[in-house]
KEKE-3310 file (N, C-alpha, C; in steps of 0.2 Angstrom, whole numbers, plus 5000, padded with zeros to 4 digits):
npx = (5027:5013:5002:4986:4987:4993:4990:4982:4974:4964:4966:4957:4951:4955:4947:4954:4968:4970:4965:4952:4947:4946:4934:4924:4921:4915:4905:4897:4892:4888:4876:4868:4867:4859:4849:4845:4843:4832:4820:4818:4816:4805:4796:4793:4790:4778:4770:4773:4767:4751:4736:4731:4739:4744:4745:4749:4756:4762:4769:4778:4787:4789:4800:4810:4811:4818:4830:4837:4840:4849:4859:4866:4870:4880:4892:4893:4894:4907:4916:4914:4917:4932:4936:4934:4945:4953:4960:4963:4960:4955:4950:4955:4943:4933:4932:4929:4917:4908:4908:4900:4889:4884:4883:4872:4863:4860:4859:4847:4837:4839:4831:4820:4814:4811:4801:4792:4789:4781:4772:4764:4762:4751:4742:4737:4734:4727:4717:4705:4711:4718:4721:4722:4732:4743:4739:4741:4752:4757:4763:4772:4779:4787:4793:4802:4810:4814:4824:4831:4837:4845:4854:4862:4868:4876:4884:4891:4897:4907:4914:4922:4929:4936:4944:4952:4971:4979:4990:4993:4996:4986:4979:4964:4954:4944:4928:4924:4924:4921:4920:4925:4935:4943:4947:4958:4966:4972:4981:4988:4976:4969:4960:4949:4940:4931:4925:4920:4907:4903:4899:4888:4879:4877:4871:4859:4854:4854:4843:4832:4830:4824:4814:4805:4803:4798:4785:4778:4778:4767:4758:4752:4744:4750:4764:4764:4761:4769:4784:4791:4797:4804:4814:4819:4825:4832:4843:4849:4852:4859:4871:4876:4879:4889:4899:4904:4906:4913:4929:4943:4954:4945:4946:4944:4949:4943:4931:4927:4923:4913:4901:4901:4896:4885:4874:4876:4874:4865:4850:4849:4845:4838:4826:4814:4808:4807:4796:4787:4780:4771:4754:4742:4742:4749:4746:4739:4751:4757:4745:4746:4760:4758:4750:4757:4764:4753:4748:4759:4760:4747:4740:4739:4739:4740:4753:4742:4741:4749:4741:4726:4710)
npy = (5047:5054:5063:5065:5079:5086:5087:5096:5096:5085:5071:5068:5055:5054:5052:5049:5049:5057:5074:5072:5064:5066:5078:5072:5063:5075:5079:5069:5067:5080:5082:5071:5074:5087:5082:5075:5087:5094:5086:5081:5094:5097:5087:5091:5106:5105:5096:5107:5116:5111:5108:5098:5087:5087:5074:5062:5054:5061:5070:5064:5060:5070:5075:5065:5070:5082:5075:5071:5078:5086:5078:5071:5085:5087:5079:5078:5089:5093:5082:5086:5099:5097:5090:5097:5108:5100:5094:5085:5091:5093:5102:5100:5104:5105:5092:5088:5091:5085:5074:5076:5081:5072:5057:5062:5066:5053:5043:5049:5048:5033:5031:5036:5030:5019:5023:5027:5017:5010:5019:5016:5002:5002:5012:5003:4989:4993:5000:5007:5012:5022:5038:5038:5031:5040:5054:5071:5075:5065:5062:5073:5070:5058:5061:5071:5060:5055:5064:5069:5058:5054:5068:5063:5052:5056:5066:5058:5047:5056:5063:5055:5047:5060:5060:5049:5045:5050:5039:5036:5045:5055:5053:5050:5038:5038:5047:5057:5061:5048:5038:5024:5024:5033:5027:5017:5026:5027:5024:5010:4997:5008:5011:5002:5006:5016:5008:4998:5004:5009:4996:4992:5000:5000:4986:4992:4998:4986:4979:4990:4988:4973:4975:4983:4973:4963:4966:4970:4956:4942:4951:4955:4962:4975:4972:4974:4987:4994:4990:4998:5005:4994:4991:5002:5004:4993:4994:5006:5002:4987:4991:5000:4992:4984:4995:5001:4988:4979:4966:4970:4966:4963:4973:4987:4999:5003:4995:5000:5013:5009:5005:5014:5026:5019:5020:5033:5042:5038:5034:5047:5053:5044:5042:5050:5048:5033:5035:5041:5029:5024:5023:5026:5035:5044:5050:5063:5068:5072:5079:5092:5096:5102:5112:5119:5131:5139:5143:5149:5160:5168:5165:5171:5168:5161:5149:5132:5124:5111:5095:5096:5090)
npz = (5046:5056:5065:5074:5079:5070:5058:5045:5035:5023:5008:4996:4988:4973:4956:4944:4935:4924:4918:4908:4910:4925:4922:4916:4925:4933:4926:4926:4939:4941:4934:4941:4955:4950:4945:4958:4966:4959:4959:4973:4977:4969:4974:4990:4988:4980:4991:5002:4996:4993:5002:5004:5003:5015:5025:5035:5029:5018:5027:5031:5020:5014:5027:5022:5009:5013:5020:5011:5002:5011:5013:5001:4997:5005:5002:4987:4982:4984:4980:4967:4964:4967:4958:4946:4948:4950:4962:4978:4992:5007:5021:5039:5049:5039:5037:5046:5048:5036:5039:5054:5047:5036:5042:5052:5044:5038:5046:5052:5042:5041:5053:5049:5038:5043:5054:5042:5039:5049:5048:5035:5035:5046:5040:5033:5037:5051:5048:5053:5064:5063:5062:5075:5080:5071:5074:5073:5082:5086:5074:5074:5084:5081:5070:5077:5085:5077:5069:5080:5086:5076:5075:5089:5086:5076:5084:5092:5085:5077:5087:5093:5081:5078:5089:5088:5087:5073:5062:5052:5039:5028:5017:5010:5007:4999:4990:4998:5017:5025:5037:5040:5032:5038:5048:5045:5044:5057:5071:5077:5082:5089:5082:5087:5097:5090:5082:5088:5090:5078:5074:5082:5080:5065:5067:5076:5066:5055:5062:5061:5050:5048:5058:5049:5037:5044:5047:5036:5030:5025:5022:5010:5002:5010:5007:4992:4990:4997:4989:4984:4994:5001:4993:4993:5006:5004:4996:5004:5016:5014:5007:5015:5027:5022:5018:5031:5038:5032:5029:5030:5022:5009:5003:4992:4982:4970:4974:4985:4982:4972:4981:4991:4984:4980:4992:4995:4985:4977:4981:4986:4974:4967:4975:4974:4963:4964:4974:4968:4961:4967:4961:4967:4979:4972:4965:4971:4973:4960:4954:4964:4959:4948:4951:4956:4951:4944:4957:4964:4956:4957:4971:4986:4998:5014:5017:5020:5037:5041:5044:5041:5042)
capx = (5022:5010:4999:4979:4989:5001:4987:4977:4970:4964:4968:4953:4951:4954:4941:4956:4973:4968:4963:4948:4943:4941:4930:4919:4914:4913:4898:4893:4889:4883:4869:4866:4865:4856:4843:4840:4839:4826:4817:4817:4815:4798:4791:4795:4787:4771:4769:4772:4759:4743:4735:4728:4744:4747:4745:4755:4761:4766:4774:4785:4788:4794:4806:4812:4816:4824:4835:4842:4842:4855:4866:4867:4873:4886:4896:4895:4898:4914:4918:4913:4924:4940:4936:4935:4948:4959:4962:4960:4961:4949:4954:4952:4937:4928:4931:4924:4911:4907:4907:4894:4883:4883:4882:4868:4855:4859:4855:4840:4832:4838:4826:4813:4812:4807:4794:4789:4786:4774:4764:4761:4757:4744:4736:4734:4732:4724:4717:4700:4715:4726:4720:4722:4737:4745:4738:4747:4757:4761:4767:4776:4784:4791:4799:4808:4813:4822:4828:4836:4841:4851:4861:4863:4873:4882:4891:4894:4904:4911:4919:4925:4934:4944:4948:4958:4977:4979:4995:4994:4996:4980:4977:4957:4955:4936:4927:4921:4928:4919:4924:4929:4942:4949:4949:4962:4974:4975:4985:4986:4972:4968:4950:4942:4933:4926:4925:4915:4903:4900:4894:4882:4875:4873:4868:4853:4852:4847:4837:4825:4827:4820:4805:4801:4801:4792:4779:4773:4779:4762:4753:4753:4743:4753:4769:4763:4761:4776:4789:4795:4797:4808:4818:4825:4829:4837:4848:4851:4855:4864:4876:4879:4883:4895:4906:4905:4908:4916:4935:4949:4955:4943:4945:4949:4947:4936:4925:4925:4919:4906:4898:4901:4890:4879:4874:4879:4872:4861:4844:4846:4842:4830:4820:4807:4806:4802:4789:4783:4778:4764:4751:4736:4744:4755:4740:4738:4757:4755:4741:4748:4765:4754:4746:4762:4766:4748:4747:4764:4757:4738:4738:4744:4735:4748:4755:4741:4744:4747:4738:4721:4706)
capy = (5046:5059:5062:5069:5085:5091:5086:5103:5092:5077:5071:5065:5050:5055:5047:5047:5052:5061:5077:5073:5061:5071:5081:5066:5063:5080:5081:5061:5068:5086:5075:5066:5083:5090:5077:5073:5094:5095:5078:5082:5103:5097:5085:5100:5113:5102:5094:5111:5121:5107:5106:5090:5083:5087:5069:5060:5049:5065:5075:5061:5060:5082:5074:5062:5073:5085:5072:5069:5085:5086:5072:5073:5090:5087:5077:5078:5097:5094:5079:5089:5105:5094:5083:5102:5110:5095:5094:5081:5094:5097:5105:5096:5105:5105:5085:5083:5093:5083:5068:5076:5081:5065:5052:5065:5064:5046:5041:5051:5044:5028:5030:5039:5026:5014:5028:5028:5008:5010:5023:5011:4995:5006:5014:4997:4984:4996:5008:5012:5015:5025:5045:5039:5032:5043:5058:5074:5076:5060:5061:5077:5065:5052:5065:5075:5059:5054:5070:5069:5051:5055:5072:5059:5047:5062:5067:5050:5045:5062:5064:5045:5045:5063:5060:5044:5048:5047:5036:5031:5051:5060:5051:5046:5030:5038:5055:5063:5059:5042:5034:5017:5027:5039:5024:5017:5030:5027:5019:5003:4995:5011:5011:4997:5007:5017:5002:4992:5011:5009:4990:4992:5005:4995:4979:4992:4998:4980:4980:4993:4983:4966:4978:4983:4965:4959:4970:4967:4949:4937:4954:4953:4971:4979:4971:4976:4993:4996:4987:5004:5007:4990:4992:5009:5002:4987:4996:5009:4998:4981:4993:5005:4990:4982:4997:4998:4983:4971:4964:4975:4960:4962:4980:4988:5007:5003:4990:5004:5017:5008:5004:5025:5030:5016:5020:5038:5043:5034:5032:5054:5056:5041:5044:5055:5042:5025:5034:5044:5023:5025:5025:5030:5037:5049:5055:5068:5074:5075:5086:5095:5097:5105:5118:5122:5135:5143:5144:5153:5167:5169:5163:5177:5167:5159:5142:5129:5122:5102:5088:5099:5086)
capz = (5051:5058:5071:5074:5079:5065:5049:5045:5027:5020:5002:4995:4984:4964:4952:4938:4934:4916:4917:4904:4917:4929:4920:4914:4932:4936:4922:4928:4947:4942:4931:4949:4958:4946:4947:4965:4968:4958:4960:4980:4978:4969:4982:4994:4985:4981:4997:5006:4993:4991:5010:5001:5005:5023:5028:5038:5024:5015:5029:5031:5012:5015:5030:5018:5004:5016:5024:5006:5000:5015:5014:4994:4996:5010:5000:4979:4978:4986:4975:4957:4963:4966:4950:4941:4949:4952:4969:4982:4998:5013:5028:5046:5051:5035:5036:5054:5048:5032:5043:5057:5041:5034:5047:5055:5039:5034:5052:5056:5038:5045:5056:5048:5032:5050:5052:5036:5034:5052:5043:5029:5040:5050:5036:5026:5043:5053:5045:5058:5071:5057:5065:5084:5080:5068:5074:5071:5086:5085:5068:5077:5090:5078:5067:5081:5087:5072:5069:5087:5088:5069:5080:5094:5084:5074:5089:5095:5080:5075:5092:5095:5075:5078:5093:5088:5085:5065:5063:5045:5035:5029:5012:5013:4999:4998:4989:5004:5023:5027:5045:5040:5027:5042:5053:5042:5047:5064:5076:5077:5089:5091:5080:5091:5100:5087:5076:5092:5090:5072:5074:5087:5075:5059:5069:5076:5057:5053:5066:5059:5042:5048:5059:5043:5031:5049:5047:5029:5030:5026:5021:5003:5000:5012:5003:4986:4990:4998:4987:4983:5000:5002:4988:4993:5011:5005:4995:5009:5021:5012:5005:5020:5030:5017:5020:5036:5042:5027:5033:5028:5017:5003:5003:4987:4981:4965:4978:4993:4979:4971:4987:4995:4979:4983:5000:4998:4980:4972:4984:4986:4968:4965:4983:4970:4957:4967:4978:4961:4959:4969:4958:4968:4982:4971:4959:4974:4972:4952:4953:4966:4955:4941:4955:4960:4947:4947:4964:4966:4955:4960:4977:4989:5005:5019:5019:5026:5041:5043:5046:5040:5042)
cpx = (5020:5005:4993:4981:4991:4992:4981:4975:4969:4966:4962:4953:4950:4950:4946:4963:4973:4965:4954:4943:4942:4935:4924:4915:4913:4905:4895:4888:4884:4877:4864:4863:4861:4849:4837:4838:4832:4821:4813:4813:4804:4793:4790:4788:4778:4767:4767:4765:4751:4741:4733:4732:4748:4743:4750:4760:4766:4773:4779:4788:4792:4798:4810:4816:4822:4830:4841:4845:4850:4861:4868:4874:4880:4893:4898:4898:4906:4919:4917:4919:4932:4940:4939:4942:4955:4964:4958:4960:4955:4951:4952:4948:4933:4927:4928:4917:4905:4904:4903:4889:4880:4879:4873:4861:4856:4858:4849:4836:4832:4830:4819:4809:4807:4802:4789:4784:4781:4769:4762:4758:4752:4740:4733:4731:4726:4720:4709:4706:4719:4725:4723:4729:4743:4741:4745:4754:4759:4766:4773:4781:4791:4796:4808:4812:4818:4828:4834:4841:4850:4857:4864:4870:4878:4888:4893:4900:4910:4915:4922:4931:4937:4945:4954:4964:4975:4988:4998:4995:4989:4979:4971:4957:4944:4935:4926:4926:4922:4923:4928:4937:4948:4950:4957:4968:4974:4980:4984:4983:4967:4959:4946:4938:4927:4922:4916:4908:4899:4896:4890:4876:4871:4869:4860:4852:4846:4841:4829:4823:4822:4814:4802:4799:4796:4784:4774:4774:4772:4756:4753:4753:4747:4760:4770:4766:4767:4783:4795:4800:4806:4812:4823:4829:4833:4844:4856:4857:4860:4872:4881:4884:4888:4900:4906:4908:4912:4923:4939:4951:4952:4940:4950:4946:4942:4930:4922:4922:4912:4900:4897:4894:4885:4874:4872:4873:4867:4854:4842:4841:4837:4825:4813:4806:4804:4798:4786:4776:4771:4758:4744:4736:4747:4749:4739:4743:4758:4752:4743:4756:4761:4753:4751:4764:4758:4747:4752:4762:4753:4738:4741:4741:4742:4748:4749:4744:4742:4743:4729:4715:4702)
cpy = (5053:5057:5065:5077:5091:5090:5093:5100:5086:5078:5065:5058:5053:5052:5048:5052:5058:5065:5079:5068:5062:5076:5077:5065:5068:5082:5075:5064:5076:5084:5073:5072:5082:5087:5075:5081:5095:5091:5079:5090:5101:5094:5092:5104:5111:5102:5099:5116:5120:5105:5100:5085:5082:5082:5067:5056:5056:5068:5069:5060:5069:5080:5070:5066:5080:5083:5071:5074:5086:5082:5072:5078:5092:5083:5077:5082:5097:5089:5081:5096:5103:5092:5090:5104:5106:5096:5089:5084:5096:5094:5100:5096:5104:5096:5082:5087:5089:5076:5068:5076:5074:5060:5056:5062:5057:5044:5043:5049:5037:5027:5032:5034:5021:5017:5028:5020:5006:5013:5018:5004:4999:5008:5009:4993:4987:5002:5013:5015:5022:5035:5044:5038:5037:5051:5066:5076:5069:5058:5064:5074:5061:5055:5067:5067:5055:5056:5071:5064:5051:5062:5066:5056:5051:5063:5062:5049:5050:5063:5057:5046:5052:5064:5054:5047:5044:5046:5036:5038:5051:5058:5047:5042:5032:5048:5060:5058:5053:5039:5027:5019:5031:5033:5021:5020:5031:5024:5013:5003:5004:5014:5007:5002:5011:5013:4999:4999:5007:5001:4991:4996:5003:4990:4984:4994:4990:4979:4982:4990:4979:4971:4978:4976:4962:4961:4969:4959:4946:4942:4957:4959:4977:4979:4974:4985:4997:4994:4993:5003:5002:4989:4998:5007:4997:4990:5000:5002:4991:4987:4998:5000:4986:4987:5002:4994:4977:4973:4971:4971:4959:4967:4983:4996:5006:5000:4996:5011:5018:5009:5011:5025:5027:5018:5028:5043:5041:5035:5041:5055:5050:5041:5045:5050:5036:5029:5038:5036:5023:5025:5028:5034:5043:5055:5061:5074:5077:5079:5094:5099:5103:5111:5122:5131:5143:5147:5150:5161:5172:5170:5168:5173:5163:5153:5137:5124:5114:5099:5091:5089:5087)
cpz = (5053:5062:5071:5074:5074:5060:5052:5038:5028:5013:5003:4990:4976:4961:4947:4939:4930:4922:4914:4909:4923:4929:4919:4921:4935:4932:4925:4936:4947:4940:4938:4951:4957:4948:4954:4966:4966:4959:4966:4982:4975:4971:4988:4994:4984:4988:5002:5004:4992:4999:5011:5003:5013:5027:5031:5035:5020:5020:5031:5025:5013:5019:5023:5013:5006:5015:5014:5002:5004:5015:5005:4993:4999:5008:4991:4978:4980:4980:4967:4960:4966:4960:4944:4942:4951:4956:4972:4991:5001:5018:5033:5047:5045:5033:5043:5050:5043:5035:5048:5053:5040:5039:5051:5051:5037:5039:5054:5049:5037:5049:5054:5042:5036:5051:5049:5036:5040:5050:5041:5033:5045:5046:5032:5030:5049:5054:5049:5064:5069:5063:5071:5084:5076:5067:5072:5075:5087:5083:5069:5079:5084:5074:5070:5083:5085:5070:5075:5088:5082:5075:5085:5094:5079:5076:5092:5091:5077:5082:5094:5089:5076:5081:5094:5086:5078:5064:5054:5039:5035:5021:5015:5007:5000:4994:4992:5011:5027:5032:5042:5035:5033:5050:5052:5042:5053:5069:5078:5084:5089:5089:5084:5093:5095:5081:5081:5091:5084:5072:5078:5081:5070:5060:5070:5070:5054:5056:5065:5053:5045:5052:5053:5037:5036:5048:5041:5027:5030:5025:5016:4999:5002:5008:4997:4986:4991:4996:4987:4989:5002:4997:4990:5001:5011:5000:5000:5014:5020:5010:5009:5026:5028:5019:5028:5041:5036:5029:5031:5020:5010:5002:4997:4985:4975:4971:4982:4989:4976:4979:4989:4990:4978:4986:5000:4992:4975:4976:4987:4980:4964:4969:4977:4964:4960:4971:4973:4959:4961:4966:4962:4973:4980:4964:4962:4972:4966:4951:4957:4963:4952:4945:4956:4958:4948:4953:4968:4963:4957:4966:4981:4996:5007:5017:5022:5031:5038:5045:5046:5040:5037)
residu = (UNK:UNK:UNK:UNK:UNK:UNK:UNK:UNK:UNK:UNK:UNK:UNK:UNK:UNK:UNK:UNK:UNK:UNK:UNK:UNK:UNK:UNK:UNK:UNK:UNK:UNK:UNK:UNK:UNK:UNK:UNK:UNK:UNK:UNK:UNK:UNK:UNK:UNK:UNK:UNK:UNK:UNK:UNK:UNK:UNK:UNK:UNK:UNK:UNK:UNK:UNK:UNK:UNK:UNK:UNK:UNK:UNK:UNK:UNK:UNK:UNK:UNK:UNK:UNK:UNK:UNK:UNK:UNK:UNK:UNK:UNK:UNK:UNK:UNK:UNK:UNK:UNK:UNK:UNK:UNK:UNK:UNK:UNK:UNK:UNK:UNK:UNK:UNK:UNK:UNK:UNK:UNK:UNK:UNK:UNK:UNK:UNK:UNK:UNK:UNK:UNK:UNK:UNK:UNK:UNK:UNK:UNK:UNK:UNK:UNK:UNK:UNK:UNK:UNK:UNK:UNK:UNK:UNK:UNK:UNK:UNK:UNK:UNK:UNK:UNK:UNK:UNK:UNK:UNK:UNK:UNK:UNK:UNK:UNK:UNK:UNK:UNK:UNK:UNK:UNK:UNK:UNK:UNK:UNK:UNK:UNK:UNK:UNK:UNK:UNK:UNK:UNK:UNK:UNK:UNK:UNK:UNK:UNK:UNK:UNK:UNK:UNK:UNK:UNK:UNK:UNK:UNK:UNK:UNK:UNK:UNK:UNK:UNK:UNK:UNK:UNK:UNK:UNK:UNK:UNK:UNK:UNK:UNK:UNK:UNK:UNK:UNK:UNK:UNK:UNK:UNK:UNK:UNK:UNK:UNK:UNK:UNK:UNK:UNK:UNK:UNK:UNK:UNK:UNK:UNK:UNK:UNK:UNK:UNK:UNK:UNK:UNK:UNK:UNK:UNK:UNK:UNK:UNK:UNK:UNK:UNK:UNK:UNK:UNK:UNK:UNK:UNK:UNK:UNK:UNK:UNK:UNK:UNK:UNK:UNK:UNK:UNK:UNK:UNK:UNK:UNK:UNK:UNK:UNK:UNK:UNK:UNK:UNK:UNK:UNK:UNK:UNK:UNK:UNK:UNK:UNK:UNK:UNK:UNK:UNK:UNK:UNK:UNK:UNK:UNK:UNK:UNK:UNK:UNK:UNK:UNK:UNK:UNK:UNK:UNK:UNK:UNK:UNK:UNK:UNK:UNK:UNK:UNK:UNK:UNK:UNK:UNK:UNK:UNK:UNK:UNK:UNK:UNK:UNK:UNK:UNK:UNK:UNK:UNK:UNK:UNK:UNK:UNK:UNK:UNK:UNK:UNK:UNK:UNK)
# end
């Protein structure tokens, strides 16, 4: 038995006993990486170089591929250099840290995918309103206030879950340091209150789900267009609150890792490919892509500003 005190490590979840399989998913996830970096690095780099694109749809498309960029990053690279190195060790603080990282970008693109899906009902439903509403300081407001709302909730949970006593040792049953795994080794009773935290949170989660299905609901164009849009948030969200909130009971290490990499890896590195879907909406970014190189050499002029008319 041990206490929040005495542990200066966690022990991460192994992907395999074998050596040759550790390597296998060290090449499987660096693939991933590899993919979302540059998938995301060149929405970015478009978005930020074609002034063509400083719309509100796009600069929230730049938030977006930030936000994954970020979270992506705050957990693979650790699970590819145990997998090589064959090791399942990270320190106390580098695991509150993993845990603020995390929780911080997957909640504020929580709320920004909600963001994203009133864009699109504004710009299809009301699209003489579309400037008044979605003007640029608007567009300002809504970002900061997801970006803020996401730290909010960071330090909510990150101080709630290590401040509980850890009862249960310092083996996490996950690849990175995920709450419902470090709840697990607490003291008995003793996660309720961070438990009763994390449900409020997923229930608002849904919350912004069903905003967004209400919103295109009954409006077929809107629907169409945004399919993308509800595809990446149904996976986010059905699979974030499965682990979070499913019993204890039909909790199993194969179950609790599909689902992480669900949730956690999958919707960083296709983000650039379902909104690449777009077809006439994304013709801007393609061409934009193309320039990118050009323009890097040639161009010597500043950055333009946002939300150019």
């Amino acid at each position: 038995m041990s206490n929040s005190s005495s542990i200066t490590e966690f022990l991460l979840l192994a992907f395999a006993d074998m050596q040759k399989l550790q390597l296998l998913h060290f090449w499987l996830f660096l693939g991933i990486y590899l993919a979302a970096l540059l998938g995301n690095s060149l929405i970015i780099t478009a978005i930020a170089c074609d002034h063509q694109l400083h719309t509100p749809m796009y600069f929230f498309l730049l938030n977006l591929a930030l936000l994954d960029l970020g979270s992506i990053s705050t957990t693979v690279p650790k699970a590819m250099t145990n997998s090589l190195w064959d090791t399942r060790a990270i320190s106390y603080l580098g695991c509150a840290a993993q845990v603020f990282l995390f929780v911080f970008l997957m909640s504020t693109e929580c709320f920004l995918l909600t963001v994203m899906a009133y864009d699109r009902y504004v710009a299809i439903c009301k699209p003489l309103h579309y400037g008044t509403l979605l003007g640029s300081r608007a567009c300002v407001h809504l970002a900061a206030a997801a970006w803020g709302s996401g730290f909010l909730s960071a330090v909510l949970h990150t101080a709630n879950t290590f401040s509980l006593p850890l009862c249960q040792g310092n083996a996490v049953d996950q690849f990175f340091c995920e709450i419902p795994q470090i709840l697990k080794l607490s003291c008995s009773n003793a996660y309720l209150r961070e438990f009763g935290v994390l449900a409020v949170s997923v229930c608002f989660t849904f919350g912004c789900f069903v905003f967004i299905v209400l919103s295109y609901q009954g409006r077929h164009k809107t629907f169409s267009t945004c399919l993308p849009h509800l595809a990446v948030v149904s996976l986010f969200v059905s699979t974030g609150m499965i682990a979070y909130l499913k019993p204890p009971s039909i909790s199993s290490p194969s179950l609790d890792l599909l689902v992480a990499v669900l949730y956690s890896v999958v919707p960083p590195a296709v983000n650039p490919l379902i909104y690449s879907m777009r077809s006439q909406e994304i013709k801007g970014l393609k061409n934009a892509l193309r320039k990118v190189i050009s323009w890097t050499f040639f161009n010597t002029s500043k950055l333009p500003v946002f939300f150019h008319k």
